[in-house]
C-alpha positions in Angstrom: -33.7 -5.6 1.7 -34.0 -5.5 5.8 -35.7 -8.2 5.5 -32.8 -10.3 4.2 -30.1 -8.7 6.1 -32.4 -9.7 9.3 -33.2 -13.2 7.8 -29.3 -13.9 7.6 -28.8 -13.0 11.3 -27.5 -16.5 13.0 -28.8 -16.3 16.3 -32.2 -16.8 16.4 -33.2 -14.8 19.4 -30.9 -12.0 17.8 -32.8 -12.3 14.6 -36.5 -12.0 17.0 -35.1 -9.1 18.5 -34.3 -7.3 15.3 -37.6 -8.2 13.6 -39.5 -7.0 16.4 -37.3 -3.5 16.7 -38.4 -3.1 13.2 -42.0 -4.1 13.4 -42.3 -1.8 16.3 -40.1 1.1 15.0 -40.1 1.5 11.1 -42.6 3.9 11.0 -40.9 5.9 13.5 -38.1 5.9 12.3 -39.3 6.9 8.9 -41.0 9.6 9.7 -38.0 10.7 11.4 -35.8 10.6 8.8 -38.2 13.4 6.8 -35.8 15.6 9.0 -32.8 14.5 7.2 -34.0 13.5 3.4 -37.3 14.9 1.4 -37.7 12.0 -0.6 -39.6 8.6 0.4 -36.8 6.6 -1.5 -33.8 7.9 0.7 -36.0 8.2 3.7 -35.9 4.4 3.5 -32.4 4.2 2.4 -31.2 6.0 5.9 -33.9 3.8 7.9 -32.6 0.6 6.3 -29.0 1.3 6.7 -29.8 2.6 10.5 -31.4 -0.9 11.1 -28.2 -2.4 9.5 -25.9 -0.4 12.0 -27.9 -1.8 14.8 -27.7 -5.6 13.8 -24.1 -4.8 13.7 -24.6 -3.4 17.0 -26.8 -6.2 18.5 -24.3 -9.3 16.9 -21.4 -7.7 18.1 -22.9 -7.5 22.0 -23.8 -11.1 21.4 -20.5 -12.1 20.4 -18.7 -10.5 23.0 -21.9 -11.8 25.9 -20.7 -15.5 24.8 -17.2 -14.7 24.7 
């Protein structure tokens, strides 16, 4: 699903900046979220929707930079 959601990013620096924060920091950030959820399925349910928040994040910065 990430994947898709980064795929559909216009910019295309935005959407190299986002695949790189989530080659470098998925594994992290899963391990991370066995603080908050025991099983694998939601563990990657809260690091997907994390990764979501920040593209809304990121996109929104961008829009306001060229603003």
């Amino acid at each position: 699903m990430i994947v898709s959601v980064i795929a559909a990013i216009d910019s295309v620096d935005d959407r190299a900046f986002m695949t790189q924060v989530y080659e470098d920091f998925w594994r992290l950030m899963f391990s991370a979220a066995s603080g908050y959820c025991d099983q694998p399925a939601d563990r990657e349910d809260l690091v997907q929707e994390s990764l979501i928040r920040l593209i809304g994040h990121v996109v929104e910065a961008a829009e306001r930079t060229l603003a």
